[in-house]
GUDREN-115164 format. One record per residue: x, y, z of N, C-alpha, C in turn; residue in one letter. Coordinates in steps of 0.1 Angstrom, whole numbers. Layout:
# GUDREN-115164
n.u  n.v  n.w  ca.u  ca.v  ca.w  c.u  c.v  c.w  resn
X  Y  Z  X  Y  Z  X  Y  Z  A
...
# end
This chain:
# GUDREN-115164
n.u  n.v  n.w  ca.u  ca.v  ca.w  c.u  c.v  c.w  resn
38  40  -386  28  51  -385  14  46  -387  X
5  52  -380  -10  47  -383  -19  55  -387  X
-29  56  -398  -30  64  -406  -39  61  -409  X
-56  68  -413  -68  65  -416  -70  57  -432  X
-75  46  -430  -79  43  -445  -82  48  -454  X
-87  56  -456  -92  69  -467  -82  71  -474  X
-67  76  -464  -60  87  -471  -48  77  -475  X
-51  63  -478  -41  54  -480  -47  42  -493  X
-60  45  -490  -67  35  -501  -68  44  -513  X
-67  55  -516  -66  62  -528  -59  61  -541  X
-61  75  -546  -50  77  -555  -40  83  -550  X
-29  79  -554  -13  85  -548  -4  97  -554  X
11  98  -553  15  110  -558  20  107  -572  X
19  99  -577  23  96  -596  31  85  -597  X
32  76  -586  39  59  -586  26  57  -588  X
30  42  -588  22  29  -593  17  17  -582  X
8  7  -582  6  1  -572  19  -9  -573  X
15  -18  -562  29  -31  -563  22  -41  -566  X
27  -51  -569  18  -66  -570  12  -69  -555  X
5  -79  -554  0  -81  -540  15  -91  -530  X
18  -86  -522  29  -90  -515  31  -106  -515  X
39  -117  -515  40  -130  -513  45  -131  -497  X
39  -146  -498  49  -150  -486  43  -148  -471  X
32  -142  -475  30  -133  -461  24  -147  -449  X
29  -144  -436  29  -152  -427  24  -146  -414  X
19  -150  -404  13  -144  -391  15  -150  -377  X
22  -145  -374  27  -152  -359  21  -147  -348  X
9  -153  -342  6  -145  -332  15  -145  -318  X
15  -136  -308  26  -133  -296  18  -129  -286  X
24  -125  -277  14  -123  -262  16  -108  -265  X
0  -102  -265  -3  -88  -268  2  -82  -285  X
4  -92  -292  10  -94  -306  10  -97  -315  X
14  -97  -324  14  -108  -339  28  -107  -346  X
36  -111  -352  46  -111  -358  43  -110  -375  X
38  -102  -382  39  -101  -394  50  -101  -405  X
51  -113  -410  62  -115  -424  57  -118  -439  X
67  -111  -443  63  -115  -464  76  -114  -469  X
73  -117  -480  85  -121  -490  88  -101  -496  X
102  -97  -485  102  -82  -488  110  -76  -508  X
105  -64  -510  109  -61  -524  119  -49  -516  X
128  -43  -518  132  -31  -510  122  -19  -519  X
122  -24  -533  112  -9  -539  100  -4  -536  X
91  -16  -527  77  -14  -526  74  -6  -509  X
70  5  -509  62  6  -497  52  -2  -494  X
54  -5  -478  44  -16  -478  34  -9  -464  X
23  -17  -465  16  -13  -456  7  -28  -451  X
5  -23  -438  5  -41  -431  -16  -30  -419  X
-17  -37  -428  -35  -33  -418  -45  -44  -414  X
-45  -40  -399  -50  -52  -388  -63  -46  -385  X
-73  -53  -382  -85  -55  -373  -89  -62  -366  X
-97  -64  -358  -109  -69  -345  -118  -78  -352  X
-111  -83  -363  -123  -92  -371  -118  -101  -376  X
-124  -109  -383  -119  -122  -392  -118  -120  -408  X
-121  -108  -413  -118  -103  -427  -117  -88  -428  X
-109  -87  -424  -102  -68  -431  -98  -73  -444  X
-97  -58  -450  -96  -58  -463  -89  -44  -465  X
-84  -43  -475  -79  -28  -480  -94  -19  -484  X
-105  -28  -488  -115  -18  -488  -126  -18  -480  X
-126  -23  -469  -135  -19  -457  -125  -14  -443  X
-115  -18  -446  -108  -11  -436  -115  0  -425  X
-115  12  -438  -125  26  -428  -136  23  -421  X
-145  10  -427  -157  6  -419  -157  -1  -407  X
-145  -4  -404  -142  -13  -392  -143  -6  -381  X
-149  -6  -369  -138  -5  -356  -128  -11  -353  X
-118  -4  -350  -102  -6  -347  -97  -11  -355  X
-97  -9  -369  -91  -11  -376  -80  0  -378  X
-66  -8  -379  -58  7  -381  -44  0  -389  X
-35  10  -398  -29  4  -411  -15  9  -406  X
-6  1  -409  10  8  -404  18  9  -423  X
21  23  -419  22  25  -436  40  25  -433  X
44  24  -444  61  25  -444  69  15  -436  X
63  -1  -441  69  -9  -427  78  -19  -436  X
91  -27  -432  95  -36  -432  96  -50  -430  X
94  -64  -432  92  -75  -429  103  -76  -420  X
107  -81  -405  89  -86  -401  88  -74  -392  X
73  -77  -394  68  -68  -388  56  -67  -377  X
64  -61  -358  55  -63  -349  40  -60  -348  X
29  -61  -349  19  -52  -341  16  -54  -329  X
18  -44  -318  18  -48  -307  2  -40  -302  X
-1  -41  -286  -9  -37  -283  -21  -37  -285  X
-21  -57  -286  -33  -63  -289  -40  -66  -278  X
-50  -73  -277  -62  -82  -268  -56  -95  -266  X
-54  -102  -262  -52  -115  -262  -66  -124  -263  X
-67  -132  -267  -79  -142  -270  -87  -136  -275  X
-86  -119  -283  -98  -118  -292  -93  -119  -309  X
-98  -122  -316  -96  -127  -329  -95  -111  -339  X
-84  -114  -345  -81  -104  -356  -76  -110  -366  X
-74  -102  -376  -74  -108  -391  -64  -92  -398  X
-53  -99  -407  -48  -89  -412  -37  -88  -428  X
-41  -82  -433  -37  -80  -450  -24  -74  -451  X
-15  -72  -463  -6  -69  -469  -8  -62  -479  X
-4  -46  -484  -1  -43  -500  7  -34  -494  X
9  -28  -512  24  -18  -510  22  -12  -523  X
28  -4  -524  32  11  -541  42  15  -538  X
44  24  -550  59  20  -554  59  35  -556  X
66  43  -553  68  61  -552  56  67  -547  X
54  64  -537  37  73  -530  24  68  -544  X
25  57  -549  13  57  -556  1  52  -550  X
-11  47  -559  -24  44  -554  -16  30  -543  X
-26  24  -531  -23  10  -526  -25  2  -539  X
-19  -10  -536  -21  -22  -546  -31  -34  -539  X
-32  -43  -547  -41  -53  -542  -34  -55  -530  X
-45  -60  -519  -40  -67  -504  -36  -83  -506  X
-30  -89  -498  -24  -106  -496  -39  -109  -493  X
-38  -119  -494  -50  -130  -486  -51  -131  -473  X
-64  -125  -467  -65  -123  -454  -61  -134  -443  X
-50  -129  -434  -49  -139  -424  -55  -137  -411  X
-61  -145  -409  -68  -146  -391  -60  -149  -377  X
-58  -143  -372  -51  -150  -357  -53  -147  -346  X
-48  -148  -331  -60  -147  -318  -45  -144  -310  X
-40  -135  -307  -31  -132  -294  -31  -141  -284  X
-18  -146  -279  -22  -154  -266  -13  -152  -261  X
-14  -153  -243  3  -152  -231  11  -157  -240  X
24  -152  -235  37  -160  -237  37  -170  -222  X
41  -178  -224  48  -186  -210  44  -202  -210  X
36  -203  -216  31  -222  -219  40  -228  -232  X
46  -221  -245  53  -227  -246  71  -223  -247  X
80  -231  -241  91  -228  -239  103  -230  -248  X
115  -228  -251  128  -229  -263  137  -232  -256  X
148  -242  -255  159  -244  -253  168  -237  -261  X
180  -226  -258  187  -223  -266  200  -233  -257  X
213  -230  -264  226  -235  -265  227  -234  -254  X
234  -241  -246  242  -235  -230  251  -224  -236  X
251  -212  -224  258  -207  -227  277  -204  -216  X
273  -214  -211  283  -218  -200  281  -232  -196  X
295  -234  -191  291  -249  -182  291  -246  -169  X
293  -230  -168  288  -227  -152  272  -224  -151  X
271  -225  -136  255  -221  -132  252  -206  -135  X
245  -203  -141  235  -189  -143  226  -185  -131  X
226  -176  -127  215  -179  -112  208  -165  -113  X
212  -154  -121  201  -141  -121  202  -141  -137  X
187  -131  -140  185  -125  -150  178  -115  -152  X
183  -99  -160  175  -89  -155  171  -84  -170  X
164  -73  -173  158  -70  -186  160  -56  -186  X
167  -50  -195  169  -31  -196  165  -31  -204  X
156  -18  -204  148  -17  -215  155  -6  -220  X
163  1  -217  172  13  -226  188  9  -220  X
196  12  -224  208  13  -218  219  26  -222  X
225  26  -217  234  43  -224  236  43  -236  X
236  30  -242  238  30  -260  229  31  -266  X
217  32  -255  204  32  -267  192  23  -268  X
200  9  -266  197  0  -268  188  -9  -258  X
183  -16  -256  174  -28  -251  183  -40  -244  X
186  -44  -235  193  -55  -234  189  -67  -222  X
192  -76  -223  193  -90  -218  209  -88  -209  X
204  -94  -197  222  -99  -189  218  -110  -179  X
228  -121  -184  222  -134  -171  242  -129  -163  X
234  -132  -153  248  -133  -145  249  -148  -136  X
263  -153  -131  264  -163  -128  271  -167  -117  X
280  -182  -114  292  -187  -106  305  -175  -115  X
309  -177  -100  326  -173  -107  328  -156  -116  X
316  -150  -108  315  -138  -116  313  -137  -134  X
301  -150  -138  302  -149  -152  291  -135  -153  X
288  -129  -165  279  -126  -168  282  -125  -184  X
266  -122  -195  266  -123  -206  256  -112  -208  X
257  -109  -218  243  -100  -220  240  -102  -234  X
227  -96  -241  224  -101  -254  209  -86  -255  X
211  -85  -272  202  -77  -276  189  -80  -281  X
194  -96  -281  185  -105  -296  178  -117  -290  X
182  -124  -274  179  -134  -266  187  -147  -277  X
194  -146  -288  197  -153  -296  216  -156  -293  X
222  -141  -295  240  -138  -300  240  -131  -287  X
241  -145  -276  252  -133  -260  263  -133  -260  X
264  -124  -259  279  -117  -255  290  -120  -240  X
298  -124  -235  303  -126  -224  309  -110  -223  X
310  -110  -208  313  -96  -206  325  -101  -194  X
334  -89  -188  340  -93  -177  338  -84  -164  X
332  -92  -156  324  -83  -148  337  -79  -135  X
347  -84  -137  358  -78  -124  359  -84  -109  X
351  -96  -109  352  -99  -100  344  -119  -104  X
353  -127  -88  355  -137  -95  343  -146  -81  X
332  -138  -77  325  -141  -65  314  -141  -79  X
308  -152  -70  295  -157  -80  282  -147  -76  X
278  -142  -90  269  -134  -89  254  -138  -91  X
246  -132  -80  232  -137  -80  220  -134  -84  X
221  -120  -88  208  -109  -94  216  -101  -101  X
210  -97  -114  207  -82  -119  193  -79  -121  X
197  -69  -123  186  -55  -122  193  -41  -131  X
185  -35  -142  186  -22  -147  177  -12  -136  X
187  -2  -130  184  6  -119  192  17  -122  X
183  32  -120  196  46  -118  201  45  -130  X
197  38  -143  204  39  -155  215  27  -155  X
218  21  -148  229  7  -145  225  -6  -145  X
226  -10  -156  227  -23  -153  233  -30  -138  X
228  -36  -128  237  -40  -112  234  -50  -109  X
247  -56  -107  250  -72  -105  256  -74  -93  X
249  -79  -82  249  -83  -70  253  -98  -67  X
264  -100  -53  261  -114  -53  273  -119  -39  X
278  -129  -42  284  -134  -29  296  -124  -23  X
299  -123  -12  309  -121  -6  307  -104  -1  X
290  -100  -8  285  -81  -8  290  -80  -20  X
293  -87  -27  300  -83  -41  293  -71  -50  X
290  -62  -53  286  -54  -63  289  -49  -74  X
288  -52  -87  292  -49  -102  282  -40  -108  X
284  -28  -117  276  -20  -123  281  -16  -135  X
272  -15  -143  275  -10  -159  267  -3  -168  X
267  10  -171  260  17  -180  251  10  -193  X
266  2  -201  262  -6  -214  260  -22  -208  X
263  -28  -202  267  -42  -204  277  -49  -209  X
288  -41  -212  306  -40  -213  310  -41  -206  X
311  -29  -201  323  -23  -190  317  -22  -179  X
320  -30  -168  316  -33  -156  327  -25  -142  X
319  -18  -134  328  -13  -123  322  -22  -110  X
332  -22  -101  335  -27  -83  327  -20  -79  X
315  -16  -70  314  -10  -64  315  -16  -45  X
313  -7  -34  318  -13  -23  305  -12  -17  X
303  -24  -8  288  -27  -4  289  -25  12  X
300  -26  14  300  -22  32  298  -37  40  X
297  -46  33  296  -62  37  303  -74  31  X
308  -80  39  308  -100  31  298  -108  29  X
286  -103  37  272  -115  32  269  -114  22  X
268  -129  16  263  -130  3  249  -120  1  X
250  -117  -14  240  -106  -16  229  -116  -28  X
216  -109  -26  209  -124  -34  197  -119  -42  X
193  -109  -37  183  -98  -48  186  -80  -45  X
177  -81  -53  176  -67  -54  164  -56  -62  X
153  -48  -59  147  -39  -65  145  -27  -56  X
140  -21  -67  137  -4  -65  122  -2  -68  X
123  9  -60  110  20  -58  104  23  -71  X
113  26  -78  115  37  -94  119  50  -93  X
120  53  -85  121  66  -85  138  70  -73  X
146  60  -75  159  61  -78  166  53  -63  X
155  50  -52  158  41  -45  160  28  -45  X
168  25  -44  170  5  -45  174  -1  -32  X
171  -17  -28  172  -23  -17  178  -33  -18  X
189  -36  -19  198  -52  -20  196  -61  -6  X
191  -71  -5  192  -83  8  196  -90  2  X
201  -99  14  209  -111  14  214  -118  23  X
223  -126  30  226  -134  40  226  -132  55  X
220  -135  62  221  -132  78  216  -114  82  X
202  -114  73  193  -103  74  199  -89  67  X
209  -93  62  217  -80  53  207  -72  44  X
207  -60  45  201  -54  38  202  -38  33  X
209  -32  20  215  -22  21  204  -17  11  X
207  0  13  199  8  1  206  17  -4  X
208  24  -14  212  30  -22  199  42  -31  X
208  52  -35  199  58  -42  205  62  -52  X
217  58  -57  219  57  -72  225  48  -75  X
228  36  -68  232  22  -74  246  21  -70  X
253  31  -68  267  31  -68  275  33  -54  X
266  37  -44  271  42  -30  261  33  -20  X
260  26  -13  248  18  -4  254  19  14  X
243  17  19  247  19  29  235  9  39  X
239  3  49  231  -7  55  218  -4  65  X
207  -9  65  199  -9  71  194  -18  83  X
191  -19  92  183  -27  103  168  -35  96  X
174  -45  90  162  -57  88  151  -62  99  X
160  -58  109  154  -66  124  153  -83  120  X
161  -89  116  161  -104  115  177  -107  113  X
183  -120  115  195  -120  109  190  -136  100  X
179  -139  95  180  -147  88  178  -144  73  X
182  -154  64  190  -152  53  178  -147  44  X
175  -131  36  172  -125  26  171  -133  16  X
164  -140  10  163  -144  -4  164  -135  -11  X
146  -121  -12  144  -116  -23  134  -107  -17  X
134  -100  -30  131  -82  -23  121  -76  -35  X
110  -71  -29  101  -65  -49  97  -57  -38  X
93  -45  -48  86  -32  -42  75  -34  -52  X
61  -28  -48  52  -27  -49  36  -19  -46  X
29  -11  -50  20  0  -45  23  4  -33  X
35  6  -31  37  17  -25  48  11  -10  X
51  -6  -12  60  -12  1  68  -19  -5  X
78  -20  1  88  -30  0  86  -46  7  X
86  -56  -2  89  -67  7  100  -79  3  X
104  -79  19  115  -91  16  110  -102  20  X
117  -111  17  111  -129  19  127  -133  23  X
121  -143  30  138  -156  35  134  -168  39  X
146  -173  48  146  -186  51  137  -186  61  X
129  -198  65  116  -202  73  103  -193  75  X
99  -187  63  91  -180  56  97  -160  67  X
106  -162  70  107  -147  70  106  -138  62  X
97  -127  70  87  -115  57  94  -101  67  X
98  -94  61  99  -79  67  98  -69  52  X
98  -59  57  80  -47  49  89  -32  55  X
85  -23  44  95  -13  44  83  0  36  X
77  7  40  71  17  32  80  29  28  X
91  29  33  100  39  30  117  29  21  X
118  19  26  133  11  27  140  17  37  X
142  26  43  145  30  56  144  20  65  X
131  24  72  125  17  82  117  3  84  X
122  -9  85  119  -22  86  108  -27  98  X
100  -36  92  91  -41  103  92  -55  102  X
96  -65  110  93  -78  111  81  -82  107  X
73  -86  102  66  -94  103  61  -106  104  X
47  -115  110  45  -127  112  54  -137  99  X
59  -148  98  59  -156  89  46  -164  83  X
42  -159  73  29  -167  65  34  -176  66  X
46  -180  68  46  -200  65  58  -204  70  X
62  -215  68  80  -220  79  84  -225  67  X
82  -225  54  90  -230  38  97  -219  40  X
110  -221  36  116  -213  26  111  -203  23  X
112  -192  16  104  -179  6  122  -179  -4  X
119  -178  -16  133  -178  -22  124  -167  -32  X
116  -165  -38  116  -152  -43  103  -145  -46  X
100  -131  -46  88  -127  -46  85  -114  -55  X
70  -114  -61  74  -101  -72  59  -94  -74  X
56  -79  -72  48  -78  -77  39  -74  -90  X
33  -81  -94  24  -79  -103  12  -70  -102  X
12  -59  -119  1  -53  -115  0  -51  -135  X
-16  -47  -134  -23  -43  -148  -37  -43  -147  X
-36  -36  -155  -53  -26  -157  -63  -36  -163  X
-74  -37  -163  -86  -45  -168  -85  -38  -182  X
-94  -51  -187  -91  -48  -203  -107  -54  -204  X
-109  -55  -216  -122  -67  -221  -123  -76  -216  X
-110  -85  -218  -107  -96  -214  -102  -100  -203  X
-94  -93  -194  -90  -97  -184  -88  -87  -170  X
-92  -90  -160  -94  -86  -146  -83  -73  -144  X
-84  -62  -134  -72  -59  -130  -60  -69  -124  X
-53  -66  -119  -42  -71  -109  -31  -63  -103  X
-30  -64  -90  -27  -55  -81  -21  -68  -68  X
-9  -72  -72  -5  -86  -63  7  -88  -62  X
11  -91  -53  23  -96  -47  23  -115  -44  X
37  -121  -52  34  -134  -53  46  -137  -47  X
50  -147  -35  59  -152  -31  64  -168  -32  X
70  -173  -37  71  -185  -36  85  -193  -37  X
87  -205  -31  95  -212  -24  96  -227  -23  X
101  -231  -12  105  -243  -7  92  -255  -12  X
93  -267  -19  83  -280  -22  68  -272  -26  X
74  -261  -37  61  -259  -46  54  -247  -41  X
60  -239  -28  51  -229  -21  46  -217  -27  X
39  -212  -29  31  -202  -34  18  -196  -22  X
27  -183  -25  18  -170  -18  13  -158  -22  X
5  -155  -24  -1  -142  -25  -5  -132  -16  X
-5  -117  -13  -14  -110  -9  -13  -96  -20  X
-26  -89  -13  -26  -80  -19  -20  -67  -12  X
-14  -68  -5  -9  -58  2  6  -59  12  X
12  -71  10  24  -74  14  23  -77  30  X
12  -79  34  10  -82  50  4  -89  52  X
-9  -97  44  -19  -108  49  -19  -115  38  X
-12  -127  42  -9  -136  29  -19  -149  25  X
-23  -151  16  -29  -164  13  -20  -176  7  X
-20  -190  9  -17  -201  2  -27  -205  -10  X
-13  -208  -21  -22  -213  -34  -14  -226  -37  X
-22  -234  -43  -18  -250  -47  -12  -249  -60  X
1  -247  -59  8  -243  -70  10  -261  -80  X
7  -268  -78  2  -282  -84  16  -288  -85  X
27  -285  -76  40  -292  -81  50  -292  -66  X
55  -300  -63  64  -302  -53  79  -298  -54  X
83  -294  -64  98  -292  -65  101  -277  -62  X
111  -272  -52  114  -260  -51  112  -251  -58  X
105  -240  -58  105  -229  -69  115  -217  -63  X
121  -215  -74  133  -206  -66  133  -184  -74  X
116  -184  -86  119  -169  -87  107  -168  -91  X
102  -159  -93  89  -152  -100  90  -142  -107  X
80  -137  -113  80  -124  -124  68  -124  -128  X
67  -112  -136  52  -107  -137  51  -98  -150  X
49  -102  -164  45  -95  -176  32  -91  -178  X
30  -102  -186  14  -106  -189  5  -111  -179  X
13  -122  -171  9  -134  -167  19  -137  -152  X
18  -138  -138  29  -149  -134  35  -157  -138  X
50  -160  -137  58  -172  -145  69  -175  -128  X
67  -190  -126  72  -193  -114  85  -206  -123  X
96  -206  -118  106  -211  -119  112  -220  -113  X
116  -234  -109  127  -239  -97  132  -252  -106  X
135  -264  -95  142  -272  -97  140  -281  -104  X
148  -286  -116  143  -295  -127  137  -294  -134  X
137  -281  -136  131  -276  -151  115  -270  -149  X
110  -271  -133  101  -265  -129  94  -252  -140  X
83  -250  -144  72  -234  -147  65  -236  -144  X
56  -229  -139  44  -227  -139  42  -214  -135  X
29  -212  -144  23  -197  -148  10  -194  -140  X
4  -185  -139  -11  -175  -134  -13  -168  -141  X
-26  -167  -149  -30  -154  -154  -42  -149  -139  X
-42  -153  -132  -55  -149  -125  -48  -143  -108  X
-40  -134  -115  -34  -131  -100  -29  -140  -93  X
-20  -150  -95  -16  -160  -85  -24  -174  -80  X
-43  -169  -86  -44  -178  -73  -45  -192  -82  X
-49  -195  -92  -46  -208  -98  -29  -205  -108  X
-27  -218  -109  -12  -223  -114  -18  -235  -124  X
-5  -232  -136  -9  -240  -145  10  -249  -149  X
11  -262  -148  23  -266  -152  26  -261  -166  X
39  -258  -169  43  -254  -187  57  -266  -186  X
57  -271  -200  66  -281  -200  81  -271  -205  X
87  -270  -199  100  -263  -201  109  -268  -210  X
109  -281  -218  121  -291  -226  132  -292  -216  X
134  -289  -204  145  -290  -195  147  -296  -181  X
154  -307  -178  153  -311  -165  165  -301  -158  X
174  -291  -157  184  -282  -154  177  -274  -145  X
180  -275  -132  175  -267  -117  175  -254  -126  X
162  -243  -127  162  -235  -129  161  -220  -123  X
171  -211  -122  172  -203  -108  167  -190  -108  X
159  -182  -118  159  -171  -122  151  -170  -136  X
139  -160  -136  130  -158  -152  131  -139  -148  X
127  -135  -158  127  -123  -159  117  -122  -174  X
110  -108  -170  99  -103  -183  107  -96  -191  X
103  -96  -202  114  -90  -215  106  -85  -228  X
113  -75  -232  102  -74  -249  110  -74  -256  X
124  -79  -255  132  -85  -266  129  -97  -270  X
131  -98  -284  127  -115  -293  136  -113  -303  X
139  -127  -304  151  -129  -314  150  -123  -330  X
140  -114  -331  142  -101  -343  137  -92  -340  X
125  -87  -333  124  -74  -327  114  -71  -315  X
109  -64  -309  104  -63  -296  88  -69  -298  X
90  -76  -287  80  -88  -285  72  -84  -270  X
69  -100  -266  66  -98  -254  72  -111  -251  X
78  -117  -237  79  -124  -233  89  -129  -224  X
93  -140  -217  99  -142  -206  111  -153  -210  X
124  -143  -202  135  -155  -201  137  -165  -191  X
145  -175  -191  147  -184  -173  157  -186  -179  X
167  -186  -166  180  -195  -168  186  -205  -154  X
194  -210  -156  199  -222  -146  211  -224  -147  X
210  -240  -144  223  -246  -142  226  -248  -150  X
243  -251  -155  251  -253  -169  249  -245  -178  X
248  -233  -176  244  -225  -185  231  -223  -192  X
218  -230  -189  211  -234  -193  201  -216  -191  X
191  -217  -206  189  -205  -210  174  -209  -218  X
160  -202  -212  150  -207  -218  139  -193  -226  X
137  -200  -235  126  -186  -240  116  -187  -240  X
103  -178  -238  91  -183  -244  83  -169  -246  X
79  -172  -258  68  -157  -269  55  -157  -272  X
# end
């Protein structure tokens, strides 16, 4: 809770102050900070940030944007920061609603993207991983992570830390999820379609095809588009019933993002077809004869610091990267790397993914690329944006690959 300095720097209801908290530590995050101390369970604690290089328990009130989160636990998020502007932030606590106690010693820190630096966790298989999608609620409640893989694996996780294997019912290697219609949906070879409320219990559903199936998104508003092999392309409007549409192409669907207001798909030898409804398909020119293996749009509001964005990013075959702003007139960007890029995604920042441990990121809409060292040479097939972190909601982006291979960065 956030609460004016005044009615917190006082006197209290007949407790006592606490000692000034130990331990205390400051992890900056993208749009973030991670606040920790050495916790008492008896002390209410209160953790108060500013726009400056010295907050204090007693200028607090004089600050702009200064604001105090009363009743908090170690550790503890603050989200819905600035990135690259500097803030500084204290620690105290009392003990039965009394006066505050002295503050910690002021810590300074500066928000920055997640995605330049990356974590190797454990394989979590010696099979290939090839999708990964992000639910941000699921029927339990809960937040969750699901990579899906060969051989119908899939895992899901709450923590990006302790995954869980699930049994998804079928033994065709799956290529995308996606949280849609309330379902977690796991799409992939053979029309294969898997769906699940929680990320347990997985159901068959029937896709009306054998072409491998390879992505998948939605409108938001309850429409979704699956493509995949030899122009295949079905929709659905609750995840669980689909039915096929006229792509006008029979070449192979990589990958599908909706955005201000169109659908686009990407494929083999830069095939592009555009959908304002998902109904009705238009061929369009190929921006390029690479590959297109996946495409996503990115959008966010101008801040202080950084530009709007309103973009659609495609990219593919020996490093290819495309942008437009509108899904029909595309530009080429010098993505600074030759090895296949096989997914994209869009949090904070662009985060591009491919072969041998490939990243690279954009904060500037696509059009410059920056290399991130990944710690991994493992063909990487799939990143997804997330605000799960291995103790509480964060910001940042997963990748996964071959051999199980599973990457983080905060």
């Amino acid at each position: 809770m956030i609460v004016v300095a005044s009615l917190v720097a006082g006197c209290g209801g007949g407790g006592s102050s606490a000692p000034t908290p130990t331990g205390v530590t400051v992890d900056p995050g993208d749009t973030s900070a991670t606040v920790n101390w050495k916790n008492d369970a008896s002390v209410e604690y209160w953790v108060w940030v500013a726009q400056s290089s010295n907050v204090s328990t007693d200028d607090c009130a004089t600050m702009t944007g200064c604001v105090i989160f009363t009743n908090v636990r170690p550790p503890f998020i603050v989200t819905g920061l600035v990135n690259g502007k500097t803030y500084s932030v204290t620690v105290n606590g009392r003990h039965n609603d009394g006066p505050g106690g002295p503050g910690s010693p002021t810590l300074v820190f500066v928000p920055r993207l997640a995605g330049a630096t990356w974590t190797v966790g454990a394989p979590l298989t010696g099979s290939n991983l090839l999708g990964v999608g992000y639910a941000s609620s699921l029927s339990t409640g809960l937040a969750s992570l699901a990579t899906v893989g060969a051989a119908g694996t899939i895992f899901t996780t709450g923590n990006v830390t302790a995954w869980a294997a699930a049994t998804s019912g079928t033994t065709a290697n799956l290529n995308a999820v996606q949280h849609r219609d309330n379902l977690l949906v796991a799409i992939g070879d053979g029309g294969a379609i898997v769906t699940s409320p929680d990320g347990v219990t997985w159901t068959p559903r029937s896709s009306g095809t054998t072409n491998a199936l390879y992505s998948l998104d939605g409108s938001g508003s309850g429409q979704v588009v699956a493509v995949g092999a030899q122009g295949t392309l079905l929709v659905t409007s609750d995840s669980t019933s689909w039915s096929a549409h006229d792509s006008h192409t029979t070449a192979n669907l990589y990958s599908v993002a909706f955005g201000d207001g169109r659908y686009v798909a990407v494929g083999a030898n830069g095939t592009l077809v555009t959908s304002s409804d998902g109904d009705t398909w238009t061929l369009q020119k190929p921006p390029t004869s690479a590959d297109l293996k996946g495409v996503f749009f990115g959008t966010r509001n101008a801040t202080s610091n950084v530009t709007a964005i309103s973009t659609f990013v495609a990219v593919g075959r020996g490093g290819t990267i495309l942008t437009s702003s509108d899904g029909l007139t595309w530009t080429a960007r010098a993505s600074g790397v030759t090895a296949d890029l096989e997914s994209v995604t869009f949090g904070t920042q662009f985060v591009a993914v491919g072969q041998g441990g490939t990243i690279v990121t954009s904060s500037d809409g696509g059009v410059t690329w920056t290399h991130a060292d990944s710690g991994t040479t493992a063909n990487l097939n799939s990143v997804t944006f997330t605000l799960l972190t291995p103790k509480v909601i964060g910001v940042g982006y997963v990748a996964v690959g071959d051999g199980g291979t599973n990457l983080t960065a905060f």
